[in-house]
MOPAC internal coordinates of N, CA, C and O (Angstrom, degrees):
PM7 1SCF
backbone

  N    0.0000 0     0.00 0     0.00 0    0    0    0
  C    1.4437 1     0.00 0     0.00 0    1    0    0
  C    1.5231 1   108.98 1     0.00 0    2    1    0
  O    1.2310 1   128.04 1   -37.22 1    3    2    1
  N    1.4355 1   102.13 1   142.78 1    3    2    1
  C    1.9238 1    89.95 1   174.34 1    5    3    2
  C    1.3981 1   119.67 1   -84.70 1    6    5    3
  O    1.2310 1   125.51 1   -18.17 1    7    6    5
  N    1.5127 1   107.02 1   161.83 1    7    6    5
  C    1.1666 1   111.58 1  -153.18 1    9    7    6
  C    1.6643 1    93.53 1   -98.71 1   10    9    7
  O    1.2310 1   107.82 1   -62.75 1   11   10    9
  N    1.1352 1   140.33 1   117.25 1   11   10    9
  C    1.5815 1   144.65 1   165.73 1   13   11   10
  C    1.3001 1   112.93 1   -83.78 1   14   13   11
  O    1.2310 1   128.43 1   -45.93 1   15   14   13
  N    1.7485 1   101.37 1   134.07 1   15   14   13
  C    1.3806 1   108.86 1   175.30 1   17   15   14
  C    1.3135 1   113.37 1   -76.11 1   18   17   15
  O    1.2310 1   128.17 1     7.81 1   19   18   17
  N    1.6419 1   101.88 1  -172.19 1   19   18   17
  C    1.3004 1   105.41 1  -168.92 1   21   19   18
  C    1.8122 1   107.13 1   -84.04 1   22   21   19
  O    1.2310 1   128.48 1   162.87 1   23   22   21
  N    1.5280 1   101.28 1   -17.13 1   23   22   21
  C    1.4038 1    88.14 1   174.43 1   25   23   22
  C    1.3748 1   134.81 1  -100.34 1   26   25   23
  O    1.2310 1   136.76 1   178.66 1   27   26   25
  N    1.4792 1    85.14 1    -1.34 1   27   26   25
  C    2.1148 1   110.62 1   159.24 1   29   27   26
  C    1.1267 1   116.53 1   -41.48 1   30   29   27
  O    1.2310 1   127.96 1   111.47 1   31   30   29
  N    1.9757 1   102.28 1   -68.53 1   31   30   29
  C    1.4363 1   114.41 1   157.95 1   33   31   30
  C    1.2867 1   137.81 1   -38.62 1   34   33   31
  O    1.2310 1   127.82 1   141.65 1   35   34   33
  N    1.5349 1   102.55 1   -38.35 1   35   34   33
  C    1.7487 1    98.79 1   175.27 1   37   35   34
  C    1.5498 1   106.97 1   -55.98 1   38   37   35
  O    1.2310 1   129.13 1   102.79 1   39   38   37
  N    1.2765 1   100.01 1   -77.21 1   39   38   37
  C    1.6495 1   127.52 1   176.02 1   41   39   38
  C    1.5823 1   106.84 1    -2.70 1   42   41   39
  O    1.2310 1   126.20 1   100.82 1   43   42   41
  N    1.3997 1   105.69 1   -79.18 1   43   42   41
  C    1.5992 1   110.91 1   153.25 1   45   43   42
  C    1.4426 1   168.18 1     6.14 1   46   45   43
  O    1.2310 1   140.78 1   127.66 1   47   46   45
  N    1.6501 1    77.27 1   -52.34 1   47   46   45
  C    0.8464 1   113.37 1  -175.23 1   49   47   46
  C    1.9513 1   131.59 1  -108.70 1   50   49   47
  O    1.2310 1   142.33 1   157.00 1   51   50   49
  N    1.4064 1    74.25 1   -23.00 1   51   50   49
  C    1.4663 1   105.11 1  -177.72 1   53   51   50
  C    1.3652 1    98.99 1   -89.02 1   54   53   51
  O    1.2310 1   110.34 1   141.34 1   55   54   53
  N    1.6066 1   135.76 1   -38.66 1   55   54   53
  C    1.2051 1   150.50 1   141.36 1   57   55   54
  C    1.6804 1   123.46 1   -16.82 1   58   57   55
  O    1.2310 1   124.04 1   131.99 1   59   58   57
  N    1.3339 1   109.84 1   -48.01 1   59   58   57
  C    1.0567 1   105.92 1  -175.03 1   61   59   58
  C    1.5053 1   111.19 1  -126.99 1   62   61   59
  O    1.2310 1   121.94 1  -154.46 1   63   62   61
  N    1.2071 1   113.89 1    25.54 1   63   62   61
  C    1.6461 1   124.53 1   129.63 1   65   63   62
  C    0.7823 1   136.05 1   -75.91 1   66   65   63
  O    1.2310 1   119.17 1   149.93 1   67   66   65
  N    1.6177 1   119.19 1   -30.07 1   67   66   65
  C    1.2572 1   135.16 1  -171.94 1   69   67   66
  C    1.9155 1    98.68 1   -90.94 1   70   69   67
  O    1.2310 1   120.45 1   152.51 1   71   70   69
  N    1.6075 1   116.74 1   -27.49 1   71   70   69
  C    1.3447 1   114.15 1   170.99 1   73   71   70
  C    1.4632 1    96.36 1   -74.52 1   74   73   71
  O    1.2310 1    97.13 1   138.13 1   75   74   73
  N    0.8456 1   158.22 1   -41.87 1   75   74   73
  C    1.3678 1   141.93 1  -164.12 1   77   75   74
  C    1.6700 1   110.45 1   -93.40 1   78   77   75
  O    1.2310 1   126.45 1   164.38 1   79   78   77
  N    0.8372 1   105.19 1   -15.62 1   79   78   77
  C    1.7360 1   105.90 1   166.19 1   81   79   78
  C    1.8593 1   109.24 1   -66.48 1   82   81   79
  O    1.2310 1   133.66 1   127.40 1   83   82   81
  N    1.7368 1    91.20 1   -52.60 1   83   82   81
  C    1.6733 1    90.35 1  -159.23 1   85   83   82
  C    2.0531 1    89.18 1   -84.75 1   86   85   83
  O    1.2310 1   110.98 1   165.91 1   87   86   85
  N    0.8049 1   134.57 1   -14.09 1   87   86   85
  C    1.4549 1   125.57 1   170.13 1   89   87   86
  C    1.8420 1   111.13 1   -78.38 1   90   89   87
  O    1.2310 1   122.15 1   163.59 1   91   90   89
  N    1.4481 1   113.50 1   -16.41 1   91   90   89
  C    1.3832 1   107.46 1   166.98 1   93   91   90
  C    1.5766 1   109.25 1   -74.63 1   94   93   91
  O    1.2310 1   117.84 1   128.61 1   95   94   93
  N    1.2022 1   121.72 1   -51.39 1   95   94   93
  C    1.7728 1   125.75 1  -152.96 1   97   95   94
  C    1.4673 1   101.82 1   -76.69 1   98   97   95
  O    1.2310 1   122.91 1   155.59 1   99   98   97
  N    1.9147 1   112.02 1   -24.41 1   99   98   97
  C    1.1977 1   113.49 1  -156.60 1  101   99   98
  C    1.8569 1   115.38 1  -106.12 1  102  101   99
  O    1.2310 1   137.83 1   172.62 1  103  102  101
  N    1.2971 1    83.05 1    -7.38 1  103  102  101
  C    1.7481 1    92.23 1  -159.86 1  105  103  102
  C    1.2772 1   125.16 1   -60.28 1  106  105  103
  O    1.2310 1   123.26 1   158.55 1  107  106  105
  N    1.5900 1   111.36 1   -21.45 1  107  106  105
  C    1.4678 1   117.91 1   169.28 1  109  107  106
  C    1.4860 1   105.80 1   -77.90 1  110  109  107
  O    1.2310 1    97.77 1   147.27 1  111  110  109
  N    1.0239 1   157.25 1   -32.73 1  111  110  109
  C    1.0021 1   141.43 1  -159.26 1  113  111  110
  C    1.8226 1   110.21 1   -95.22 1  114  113  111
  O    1.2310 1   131.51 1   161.41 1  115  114  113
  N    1.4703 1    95.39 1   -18.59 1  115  114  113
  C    2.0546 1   108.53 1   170.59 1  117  115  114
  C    1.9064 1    99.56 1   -83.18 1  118  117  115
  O    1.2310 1   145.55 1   139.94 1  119  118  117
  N    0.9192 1    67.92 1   -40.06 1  119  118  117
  C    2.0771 1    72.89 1   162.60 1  121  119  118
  C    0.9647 1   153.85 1   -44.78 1  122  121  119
  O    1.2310 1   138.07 1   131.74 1  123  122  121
  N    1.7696 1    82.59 1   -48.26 1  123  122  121
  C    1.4893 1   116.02 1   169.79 1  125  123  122
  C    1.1954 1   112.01 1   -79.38 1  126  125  123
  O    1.2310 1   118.77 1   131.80 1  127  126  125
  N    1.1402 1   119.96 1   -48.20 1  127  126  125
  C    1.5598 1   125.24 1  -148.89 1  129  127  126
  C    1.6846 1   100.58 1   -89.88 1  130  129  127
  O    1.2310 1   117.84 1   168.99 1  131  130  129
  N    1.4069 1   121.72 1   -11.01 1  131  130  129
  C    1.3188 1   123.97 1   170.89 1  133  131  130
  C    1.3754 1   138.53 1   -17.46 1  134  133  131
  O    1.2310 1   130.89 1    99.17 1  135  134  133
  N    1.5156 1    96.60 1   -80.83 1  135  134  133
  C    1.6701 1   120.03 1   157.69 1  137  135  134
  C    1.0065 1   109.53 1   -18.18 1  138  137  135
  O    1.2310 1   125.28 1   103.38 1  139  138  137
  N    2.0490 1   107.47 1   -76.62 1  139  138  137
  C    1.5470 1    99.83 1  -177.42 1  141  139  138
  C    1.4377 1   133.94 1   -57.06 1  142  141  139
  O    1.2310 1   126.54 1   132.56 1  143  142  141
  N    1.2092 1   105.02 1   -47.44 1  143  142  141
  C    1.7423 1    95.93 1   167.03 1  145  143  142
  C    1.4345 1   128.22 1   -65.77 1  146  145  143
  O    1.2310 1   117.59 1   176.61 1  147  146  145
  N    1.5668 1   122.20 1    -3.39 1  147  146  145
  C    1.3182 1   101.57 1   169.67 1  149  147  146
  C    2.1222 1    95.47 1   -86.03 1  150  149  147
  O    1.2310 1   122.86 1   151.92 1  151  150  149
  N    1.1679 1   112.12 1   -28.08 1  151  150  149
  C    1.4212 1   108.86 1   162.07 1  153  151  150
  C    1.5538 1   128.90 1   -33.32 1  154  153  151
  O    1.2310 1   131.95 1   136.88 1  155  154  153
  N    1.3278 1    94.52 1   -43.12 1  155  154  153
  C    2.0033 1   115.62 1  -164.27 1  157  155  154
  C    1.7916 1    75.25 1   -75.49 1  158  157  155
  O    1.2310 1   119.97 1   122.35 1  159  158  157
  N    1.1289 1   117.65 1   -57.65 1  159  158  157
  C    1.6965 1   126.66 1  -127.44 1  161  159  158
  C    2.0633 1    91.62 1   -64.36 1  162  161  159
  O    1.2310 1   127.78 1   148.71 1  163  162  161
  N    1.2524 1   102.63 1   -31.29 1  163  162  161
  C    1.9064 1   117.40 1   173.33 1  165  163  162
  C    0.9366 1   126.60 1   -43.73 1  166  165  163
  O    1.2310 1   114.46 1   123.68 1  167  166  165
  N    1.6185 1   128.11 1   -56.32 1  167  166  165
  C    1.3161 1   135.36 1  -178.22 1  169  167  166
  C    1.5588 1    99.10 1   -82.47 1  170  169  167
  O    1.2310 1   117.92 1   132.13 1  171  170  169
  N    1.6795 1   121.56 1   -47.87 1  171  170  169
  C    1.4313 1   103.72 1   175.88 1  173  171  170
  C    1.3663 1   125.34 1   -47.86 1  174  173  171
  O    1.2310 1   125.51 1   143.47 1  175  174  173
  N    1.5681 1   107.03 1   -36.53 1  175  174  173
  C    1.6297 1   114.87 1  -174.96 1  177  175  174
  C    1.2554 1   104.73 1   -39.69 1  178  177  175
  O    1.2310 1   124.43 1   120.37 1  179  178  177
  N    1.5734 1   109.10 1   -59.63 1  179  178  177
  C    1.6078 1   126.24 1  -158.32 1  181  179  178
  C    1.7009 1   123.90 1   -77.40 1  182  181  179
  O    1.2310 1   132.06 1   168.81 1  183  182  181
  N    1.3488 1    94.32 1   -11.19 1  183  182  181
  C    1.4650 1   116.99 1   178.02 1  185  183  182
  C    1.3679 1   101.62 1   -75.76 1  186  185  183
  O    1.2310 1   122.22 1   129.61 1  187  186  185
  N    1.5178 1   113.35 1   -50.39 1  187  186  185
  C    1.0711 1   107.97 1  -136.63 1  189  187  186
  C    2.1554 1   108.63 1  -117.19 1  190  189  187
  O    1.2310 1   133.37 1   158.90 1  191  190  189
  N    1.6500 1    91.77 1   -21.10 1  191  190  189
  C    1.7303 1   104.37 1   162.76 1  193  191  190
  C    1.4183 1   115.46 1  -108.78 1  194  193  191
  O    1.2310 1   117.05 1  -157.27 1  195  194  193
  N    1.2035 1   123.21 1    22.73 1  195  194  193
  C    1.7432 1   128.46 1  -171.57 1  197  195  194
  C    1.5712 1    90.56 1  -131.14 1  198  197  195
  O    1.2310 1   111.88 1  -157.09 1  199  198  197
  N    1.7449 1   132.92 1    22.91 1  199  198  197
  C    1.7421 1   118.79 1  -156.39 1  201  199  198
  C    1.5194 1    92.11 1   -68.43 1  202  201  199
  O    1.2310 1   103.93 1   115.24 1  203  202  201
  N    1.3598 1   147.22 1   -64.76 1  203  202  201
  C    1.3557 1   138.76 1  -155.75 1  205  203  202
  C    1.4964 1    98.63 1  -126.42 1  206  205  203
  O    1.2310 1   122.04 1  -135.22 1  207  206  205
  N    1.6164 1   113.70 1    44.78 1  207  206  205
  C    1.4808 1   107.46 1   165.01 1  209  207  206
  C    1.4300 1   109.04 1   -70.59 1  210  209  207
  O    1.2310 1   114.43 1   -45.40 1  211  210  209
  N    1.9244 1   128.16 1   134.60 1  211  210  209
  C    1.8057 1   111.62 1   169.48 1  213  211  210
  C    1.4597 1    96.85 1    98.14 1  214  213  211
  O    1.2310 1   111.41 1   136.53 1  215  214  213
  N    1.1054 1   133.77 1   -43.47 1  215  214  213
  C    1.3309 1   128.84 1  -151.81 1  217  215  214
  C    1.8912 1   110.08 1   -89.12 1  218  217  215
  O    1.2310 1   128.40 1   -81.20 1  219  218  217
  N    1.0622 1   101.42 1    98.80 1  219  218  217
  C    1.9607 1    92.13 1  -179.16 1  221  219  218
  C    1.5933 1   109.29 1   -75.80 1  222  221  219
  O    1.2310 1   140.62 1   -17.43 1  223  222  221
  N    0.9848 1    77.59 1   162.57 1  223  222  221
  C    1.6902 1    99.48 1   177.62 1  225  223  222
  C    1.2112 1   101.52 1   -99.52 1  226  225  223
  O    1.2310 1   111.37 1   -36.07 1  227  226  225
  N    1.5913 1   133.85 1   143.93 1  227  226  225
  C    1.5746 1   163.36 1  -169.27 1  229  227  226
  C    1.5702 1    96.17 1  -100.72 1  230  229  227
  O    1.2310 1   129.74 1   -58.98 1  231  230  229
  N    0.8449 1    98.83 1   121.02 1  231  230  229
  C    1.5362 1   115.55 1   163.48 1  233  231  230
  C    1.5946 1   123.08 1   -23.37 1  234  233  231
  O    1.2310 1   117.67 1   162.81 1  235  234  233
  N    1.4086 1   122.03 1   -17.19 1  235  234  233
  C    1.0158 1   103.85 1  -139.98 1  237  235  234
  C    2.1287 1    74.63 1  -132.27 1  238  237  235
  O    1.2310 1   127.73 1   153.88 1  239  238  237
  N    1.3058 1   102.73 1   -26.12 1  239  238  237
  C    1.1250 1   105.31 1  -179.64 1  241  239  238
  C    1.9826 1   119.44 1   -78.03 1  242  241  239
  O    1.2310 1   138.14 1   161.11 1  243  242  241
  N    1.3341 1    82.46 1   -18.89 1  243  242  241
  C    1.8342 1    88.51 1   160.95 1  245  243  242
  C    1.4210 1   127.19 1   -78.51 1  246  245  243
  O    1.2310 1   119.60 1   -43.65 1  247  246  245
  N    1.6823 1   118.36 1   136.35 1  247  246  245
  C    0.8497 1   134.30 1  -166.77 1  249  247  246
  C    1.5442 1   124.76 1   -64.45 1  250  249  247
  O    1.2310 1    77.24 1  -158.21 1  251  250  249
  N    0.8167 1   174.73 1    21.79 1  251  250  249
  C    1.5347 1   160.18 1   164.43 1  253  251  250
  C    1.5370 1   118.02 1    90.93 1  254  253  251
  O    1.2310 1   134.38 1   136.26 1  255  254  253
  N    1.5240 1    89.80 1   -43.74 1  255  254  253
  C    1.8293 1    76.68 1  -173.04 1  257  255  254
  C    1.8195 1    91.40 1   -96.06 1  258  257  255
  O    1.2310 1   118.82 1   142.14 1  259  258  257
  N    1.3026 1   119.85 1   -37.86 1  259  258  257
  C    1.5812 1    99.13 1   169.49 1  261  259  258
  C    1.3884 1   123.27 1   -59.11 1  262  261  259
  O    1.2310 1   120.83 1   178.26 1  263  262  261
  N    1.2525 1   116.02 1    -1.74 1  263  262  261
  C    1.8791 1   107.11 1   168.04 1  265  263  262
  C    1.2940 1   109.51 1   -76.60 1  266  265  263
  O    1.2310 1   124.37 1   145.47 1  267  266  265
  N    1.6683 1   109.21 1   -34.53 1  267  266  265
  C    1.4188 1   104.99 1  -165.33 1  269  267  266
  C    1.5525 1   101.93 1   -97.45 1  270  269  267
  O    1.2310 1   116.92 1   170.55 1  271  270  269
  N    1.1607 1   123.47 1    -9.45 1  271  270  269
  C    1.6848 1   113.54 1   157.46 1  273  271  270
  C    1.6802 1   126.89 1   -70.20 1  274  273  271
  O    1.2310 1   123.49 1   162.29 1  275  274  273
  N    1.6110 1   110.91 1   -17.71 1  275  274  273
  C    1.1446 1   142.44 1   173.96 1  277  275  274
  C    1.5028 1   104.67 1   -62.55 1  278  277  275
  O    1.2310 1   126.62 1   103.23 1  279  278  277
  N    1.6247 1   104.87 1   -76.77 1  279  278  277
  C    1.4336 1   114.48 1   176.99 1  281  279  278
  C    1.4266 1   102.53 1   -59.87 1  282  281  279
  O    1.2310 1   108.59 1   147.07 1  283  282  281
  N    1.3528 1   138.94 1   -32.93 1  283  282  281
  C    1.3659 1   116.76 1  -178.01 1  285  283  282
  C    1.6719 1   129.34 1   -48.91 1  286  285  283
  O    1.2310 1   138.01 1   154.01 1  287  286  285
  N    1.0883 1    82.70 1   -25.99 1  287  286  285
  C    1.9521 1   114.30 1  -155.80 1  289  287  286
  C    1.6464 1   100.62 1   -84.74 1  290  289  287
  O    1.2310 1   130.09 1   151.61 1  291  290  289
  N    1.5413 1    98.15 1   -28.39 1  291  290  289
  C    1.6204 1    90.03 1  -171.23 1  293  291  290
  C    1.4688 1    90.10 1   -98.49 1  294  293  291
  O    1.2310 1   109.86 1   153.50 1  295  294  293
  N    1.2723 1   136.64 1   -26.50 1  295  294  293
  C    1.6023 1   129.98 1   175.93 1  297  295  294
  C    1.5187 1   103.82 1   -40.97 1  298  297  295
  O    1.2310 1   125.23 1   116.41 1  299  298  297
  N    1.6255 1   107.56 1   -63.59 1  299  298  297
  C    1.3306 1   115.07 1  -153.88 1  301  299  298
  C    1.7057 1   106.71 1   -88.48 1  302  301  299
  O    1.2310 1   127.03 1  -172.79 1  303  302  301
  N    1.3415 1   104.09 1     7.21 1  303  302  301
  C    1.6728 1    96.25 1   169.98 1  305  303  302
  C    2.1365 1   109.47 1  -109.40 1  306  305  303
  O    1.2310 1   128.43 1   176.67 1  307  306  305
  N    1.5505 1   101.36 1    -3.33 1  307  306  305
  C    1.4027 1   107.61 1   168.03 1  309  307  306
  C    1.3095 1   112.14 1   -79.15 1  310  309  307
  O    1.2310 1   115.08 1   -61.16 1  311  310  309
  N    1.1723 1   126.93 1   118.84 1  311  310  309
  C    1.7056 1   131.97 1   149.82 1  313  311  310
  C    1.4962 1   123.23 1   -49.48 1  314  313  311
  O    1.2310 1   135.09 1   -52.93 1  315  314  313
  N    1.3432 1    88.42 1   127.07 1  315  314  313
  C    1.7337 1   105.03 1  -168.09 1  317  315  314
  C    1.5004 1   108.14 1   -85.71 1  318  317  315
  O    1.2310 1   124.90 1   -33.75 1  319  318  317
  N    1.6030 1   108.21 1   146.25 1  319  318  317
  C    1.3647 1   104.62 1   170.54 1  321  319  318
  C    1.5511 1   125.71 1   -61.81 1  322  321  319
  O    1.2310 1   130.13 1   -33.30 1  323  322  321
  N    1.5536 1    98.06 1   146.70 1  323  322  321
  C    1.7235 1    91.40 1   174.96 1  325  323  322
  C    1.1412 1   100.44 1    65.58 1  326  325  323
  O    1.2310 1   102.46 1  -165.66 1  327  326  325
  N    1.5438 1   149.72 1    14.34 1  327  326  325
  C    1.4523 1   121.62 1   170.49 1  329  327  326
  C    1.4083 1   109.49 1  -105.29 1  330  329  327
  O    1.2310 1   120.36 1  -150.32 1  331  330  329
  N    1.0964 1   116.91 1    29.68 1  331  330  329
  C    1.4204 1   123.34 1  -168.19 1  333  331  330
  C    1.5395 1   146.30 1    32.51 1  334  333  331
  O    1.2310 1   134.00 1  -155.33 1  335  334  333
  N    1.6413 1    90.53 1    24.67 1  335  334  333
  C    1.6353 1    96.15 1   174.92 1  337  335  334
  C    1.0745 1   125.04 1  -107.23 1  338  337  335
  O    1.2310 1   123.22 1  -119.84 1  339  338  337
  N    1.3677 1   111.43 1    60.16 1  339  338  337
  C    1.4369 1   114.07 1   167.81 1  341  339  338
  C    1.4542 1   107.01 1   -97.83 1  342  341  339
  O    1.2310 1   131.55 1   -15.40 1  343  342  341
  N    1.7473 1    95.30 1   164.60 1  343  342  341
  C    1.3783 1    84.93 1  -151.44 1  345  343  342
  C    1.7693 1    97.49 1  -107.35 1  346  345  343
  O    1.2310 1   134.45 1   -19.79 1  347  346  345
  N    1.4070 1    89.66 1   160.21 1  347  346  345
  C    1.5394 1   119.72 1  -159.56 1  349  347  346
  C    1.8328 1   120.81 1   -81.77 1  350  349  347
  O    1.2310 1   104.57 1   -38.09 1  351  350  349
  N    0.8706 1   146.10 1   141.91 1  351  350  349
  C    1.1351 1   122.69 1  -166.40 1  353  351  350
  C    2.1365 1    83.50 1  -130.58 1  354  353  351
  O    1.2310 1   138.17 1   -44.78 1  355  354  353
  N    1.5801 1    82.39 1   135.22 1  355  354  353
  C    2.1822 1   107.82 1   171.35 1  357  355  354
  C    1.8226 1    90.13 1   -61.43 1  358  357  355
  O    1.2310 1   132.09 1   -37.64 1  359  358  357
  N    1.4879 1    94.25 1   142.36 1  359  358  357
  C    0.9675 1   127.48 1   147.03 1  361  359  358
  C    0.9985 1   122.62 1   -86.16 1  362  361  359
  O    1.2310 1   109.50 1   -55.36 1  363  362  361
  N    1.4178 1   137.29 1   124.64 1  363  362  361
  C    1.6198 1   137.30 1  -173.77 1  365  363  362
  C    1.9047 1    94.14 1  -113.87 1  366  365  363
  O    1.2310 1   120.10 1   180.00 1  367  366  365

């Protein structure tokens, strides 16, 4: 664990007197105003983590190396001839 000085501690400390001072005088009015900002906080959400939710991409607007990570994926998920992994069915 680290070792804190003594004026770490002050610092600290003085910090969170001063948070509990300004959260006493102020708290009704962060209180108040709550509601609305979880209100505000909605449309930003959606603005701003929904940017190209729905929206496809055109063929032509995709890049090059995602075609060929695309085609990679379907190479290596096709079964090869003669390699003998086809699949097997239990005997019961």
């Amino acid at each position: 664990m680290k070792h804190f000085t003594r004026s770490c501690i002050s610092v600290l400390a003085m910090l969170t007197v001063m948070l509990f001072f300004l959260w006493e005088d102020h708290s009704s009015r962060i209180m108040g105003s709550l509601p609305w900002l979880i209100l505000l906080a909605c449309p930003l959400m959606h603005v701003f983590m929904h940017r190209r939710h729905g929206k496809a991409l055109d063929s032509h607007e995709e890049s090059a190396a995602s075609k060929d990570r695309r085609e990679q994926r379907r190479e290596s998920t096709r079964p090869r001839a003669g390699s003998g992994s086809q699949h097997r069915t239990r005997q019961e």
